[in-house]
C-alpha positions as CSV (number, residue, x, y, z in Angstrom):
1,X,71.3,8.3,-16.6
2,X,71.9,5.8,-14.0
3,X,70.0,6.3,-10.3
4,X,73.4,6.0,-9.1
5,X,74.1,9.5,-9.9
6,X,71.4,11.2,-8.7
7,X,72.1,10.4,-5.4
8,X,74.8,12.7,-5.1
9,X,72.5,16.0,-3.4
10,X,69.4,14.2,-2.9
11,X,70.7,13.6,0.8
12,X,71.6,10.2,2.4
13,X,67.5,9.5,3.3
14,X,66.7,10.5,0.2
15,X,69.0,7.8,-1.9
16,X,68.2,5.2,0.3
17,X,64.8,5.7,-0.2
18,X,64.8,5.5,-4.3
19,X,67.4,2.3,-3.6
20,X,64.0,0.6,-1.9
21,X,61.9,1.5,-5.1
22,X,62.0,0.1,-8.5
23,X,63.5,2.8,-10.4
24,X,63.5,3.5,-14.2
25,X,66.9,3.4,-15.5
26,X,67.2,7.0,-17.2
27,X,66.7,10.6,-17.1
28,X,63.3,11.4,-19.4
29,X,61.8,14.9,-20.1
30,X,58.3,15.4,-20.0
31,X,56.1,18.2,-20.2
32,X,55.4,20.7,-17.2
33,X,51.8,20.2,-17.8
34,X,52.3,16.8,-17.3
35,X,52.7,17.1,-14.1
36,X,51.0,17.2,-10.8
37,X,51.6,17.7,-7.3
38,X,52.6,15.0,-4.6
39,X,49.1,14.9,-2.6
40,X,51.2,13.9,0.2
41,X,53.2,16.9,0.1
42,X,53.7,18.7,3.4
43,X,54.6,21.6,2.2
44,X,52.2,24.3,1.7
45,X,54.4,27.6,2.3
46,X,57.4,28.8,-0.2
47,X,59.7,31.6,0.0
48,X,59.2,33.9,-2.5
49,X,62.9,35.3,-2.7
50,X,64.3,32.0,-2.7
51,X,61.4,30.6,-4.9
52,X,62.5,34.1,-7.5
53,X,66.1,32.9,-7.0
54,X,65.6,29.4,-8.2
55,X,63.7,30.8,-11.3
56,X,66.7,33.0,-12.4
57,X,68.9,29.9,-11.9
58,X,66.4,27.7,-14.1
59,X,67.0,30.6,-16.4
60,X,70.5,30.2,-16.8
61,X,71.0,26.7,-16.5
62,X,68.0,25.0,-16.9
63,X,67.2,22.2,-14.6
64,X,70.5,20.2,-13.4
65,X,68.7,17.5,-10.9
66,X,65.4,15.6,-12.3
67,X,62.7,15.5,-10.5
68,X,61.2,12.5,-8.9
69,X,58.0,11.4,-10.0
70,X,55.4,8.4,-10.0
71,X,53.0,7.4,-13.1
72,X,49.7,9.0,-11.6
73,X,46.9,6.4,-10.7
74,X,43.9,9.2,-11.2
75,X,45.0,10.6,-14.3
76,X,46.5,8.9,-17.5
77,X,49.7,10.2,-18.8
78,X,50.2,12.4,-15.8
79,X,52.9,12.2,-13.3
80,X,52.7,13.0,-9.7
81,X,55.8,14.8,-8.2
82,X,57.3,12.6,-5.0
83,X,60.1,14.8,-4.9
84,X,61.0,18.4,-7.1
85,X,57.9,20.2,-6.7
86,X,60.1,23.7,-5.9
87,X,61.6,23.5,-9.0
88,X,58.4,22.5,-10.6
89,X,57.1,26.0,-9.3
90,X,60.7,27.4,-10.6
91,X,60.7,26.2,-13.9
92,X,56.8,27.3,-14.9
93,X,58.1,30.7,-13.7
94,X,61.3,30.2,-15.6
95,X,58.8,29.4,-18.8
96,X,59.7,25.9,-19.2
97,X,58.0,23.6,-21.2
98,X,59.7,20.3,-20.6
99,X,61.6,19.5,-17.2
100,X,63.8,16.4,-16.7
101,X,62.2,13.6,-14.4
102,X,63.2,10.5,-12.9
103,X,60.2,7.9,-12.9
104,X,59.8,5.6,-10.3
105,X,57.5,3.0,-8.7
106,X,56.1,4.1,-4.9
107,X,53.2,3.9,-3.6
108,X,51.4,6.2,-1.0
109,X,53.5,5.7,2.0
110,X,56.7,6.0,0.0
111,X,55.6,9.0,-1.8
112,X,54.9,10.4,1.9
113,X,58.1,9.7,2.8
114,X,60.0,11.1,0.4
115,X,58.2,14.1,0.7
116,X,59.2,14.5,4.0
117,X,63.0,13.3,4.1
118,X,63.7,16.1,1.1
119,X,62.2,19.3,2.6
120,X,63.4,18.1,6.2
121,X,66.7,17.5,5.3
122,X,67.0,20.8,3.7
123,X,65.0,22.9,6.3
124,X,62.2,23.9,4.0
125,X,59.3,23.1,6.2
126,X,57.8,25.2,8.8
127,X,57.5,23.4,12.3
128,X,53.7,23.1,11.7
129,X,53.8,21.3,8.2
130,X,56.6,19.4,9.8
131,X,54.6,18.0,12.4
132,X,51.3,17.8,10.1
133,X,54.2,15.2,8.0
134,X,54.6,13.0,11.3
135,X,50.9,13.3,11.8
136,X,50.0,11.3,8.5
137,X,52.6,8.6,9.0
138,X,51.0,7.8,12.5
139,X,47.3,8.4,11.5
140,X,47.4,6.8,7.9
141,X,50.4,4.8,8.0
142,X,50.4,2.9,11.5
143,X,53.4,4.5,12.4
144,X,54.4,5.2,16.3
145,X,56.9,8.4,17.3
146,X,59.3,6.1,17.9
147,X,59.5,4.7,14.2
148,X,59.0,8.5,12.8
149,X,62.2,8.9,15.1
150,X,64.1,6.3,13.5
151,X,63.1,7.1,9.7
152,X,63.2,11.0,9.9
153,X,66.8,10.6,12.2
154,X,65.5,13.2,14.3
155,X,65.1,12.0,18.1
156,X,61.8,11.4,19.9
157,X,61.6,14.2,21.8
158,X,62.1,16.5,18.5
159,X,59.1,14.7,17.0
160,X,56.6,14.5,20.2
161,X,57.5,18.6,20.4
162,X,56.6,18.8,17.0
163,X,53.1,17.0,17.3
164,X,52.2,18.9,20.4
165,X,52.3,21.9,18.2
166,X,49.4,20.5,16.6
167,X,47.2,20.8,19.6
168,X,47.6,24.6,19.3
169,X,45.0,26.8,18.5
170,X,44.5,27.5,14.8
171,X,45.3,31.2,14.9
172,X,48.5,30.4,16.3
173,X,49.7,27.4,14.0
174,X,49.0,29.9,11.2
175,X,51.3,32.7,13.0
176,X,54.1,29.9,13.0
177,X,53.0,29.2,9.4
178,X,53.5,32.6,8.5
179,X,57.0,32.9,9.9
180,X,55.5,35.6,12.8
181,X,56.4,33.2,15.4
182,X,59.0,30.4,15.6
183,X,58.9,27.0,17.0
184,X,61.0,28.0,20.1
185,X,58.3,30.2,20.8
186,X,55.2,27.8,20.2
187,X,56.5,25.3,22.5
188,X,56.3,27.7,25.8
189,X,52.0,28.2,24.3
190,X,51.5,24.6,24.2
191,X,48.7,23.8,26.7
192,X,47.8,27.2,27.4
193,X,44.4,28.8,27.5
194,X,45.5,31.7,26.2
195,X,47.6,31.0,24.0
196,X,46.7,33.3,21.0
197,X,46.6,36.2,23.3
198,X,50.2,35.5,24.4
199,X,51.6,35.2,21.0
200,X,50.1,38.4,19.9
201,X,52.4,40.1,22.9
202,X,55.5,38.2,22.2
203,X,55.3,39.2,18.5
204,X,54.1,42.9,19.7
205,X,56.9,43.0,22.4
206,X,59.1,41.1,20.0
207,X,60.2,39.3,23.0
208,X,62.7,36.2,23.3
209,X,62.3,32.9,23.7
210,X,63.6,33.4,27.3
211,X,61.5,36.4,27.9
212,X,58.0,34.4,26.3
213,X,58.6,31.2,28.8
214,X,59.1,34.4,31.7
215,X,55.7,36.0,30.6
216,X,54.1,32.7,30.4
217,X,55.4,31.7,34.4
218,X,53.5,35.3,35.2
219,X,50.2,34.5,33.3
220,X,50.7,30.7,35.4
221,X,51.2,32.3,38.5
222,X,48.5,34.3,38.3
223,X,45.8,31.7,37.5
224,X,47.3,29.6,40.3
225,X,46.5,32.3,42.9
226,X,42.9,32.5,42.0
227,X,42.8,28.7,42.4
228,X,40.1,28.2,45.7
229,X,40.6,24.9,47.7
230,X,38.6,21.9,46.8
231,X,35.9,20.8,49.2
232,X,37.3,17.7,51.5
233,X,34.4,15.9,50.8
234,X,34.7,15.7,47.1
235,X,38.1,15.1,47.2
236,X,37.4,12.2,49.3
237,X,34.4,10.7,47.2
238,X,36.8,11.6,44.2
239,X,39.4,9.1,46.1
240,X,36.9,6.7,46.7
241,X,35.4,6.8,43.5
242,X,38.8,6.0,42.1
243,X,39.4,2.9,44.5
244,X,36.3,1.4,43.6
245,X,36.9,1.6,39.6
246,X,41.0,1.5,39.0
247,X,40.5,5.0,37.1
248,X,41.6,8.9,38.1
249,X,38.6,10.8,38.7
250,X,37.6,14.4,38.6
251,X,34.6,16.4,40.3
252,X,33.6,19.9,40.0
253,X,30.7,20.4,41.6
254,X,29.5,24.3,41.6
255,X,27.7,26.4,43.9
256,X,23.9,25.0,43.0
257,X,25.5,21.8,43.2
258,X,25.5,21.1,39.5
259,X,28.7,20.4,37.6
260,X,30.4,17.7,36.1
261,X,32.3,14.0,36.5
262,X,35.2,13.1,34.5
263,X,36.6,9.5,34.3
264,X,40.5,9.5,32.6
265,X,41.4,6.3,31.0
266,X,44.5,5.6,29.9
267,X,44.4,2.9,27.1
268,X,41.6,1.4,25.1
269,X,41.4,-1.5,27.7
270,X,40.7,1.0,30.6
271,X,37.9,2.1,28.2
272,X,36.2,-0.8,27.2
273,X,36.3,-1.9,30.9
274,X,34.4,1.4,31.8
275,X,32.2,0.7,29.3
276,X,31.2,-3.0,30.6
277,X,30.6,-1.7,33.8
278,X,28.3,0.7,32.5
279,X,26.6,-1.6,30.4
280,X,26.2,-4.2,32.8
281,X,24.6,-1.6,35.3
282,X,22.1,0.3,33.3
């Protein structure tokens, strides 16, 4: 089977991504066991009706597109999936023994990629994994949002919402994980102190996403209130402070005068310029 026609339904990032890999010419079956999972894989969550529905397909018509694999660098004779593993799942359930593969040459960043163009493309990942997928092409990859942009033909400001998700606390993420609370939803708790206690209520209220930004203004509101007024002196030796060094500067200095002095650097040059002064003065 040529490559060429296994494009059709793999999805335009998909094909162009086995066009950049050296691709074995045909179709081969190998067994399930055979197999193993793409360690790249973002995916960590599958539907269960949609997983049984797939199975009773498999059942009655087998499997009609191969899945993607690599020769597996730990293991001899084993394949890693790049792309397919739903249908591996499937077609164990379906009591397969054999499943029809397409082999192919990729190394870690490709495998990561495909990964993430197939379930993206058809919706399967959750906003978290999603953003977990961006998260190891920037971290282990060297890529920037703007290049995840470009590849994943999303636009920046989808994948920079996605990432901020990340900085959510963990009992949240897993809500959205779980399907309890949608992305719409996460967004509004981003930055927020509270942020598992408010997505307990809107998943208790069952509230909007209009009505979760509206009980998230009230929470804001209220914590602005009880803001007191900083002490004109250490606002102005905060100022000075930042003349003298080029950097923002933040005191909070309590009522038995301890507390605590925060420098905010922008880029590793700021830092390794705070640093030298440091150095060169103690």
């Amino acid at each position: 089977m040529d490559t060429s026609k296994i494009r059709k339904g793999l999805g335009r990032g998909l094909s162009s991504l086995i066009g950049e890999t050296k691709t074995e010419k045909n179709t081969t079956k190998v067994l399930i066991g055979d197999l193993t999972r793409n360690k790249y894989q973002p995916r960590k969550n599958f539907d269960s009706e949609s997983l049984q529905d797939l199975t009773n397909s498999i059942k009655e018509r087998g499997i009609i597109q191969p899945i993607i694999v690599r020769r597996s660098e730990q293991q001899n004779n084993k394949y890693e999936i790049i792309a397919g593993e739903r249908r591996w799942i499937a077609a164990q359930k379906a009591g397969l023994h054999e499943v029809p593969v397409v082999v192919t040459q990729a190394d870690d960043l490709k495998s990561l990629e495909f990964a993430i163009v197939e379930n993206v493309q058809r919706h399967d990942l959750n906003a978290v994994e999603e953003a977990q997928g961006y998260q190891k092409l920037i971290n282990e990859f060297s890529y920037d949002q703007d290049k995840v942009s470009k590849f994943i033909g999303k636009s920046r400001s989808h994948v920079a919402n996605c990432l901020r998700l990340l900085s959510l606390p963990s009992e949240v993420t897993k809500l959205i994980e779980n399907g309890k609370l949608s992305q719409g939803h996460a967004k509004v708790l981003v930055g927020l102190e509270n942020a598992f206690f408010i997505a307990k209520k809107i998943i208790e209220k069952k509230l909007s996403v209009r009505q979760a930004e509206s009980l998230v203004k009230i929470f804001k509101s209220k914590k602005t209130g009880k803001v007191k007024t900083k002490d004109p002196n250490i606002s102005q030796l905060e100022l000075s402070l930042s003349d003298k060094i080029g950097l923002n500067v933040s005191i909070k200095n309590k009522k038995n005068n301890s507390g605590s002095l925060t420098l905010n650097y922008k880029d590793l040059e700021q830092l390794n310029k705070l640093i030298d002064v440091i150095k060169s003065n103690y």
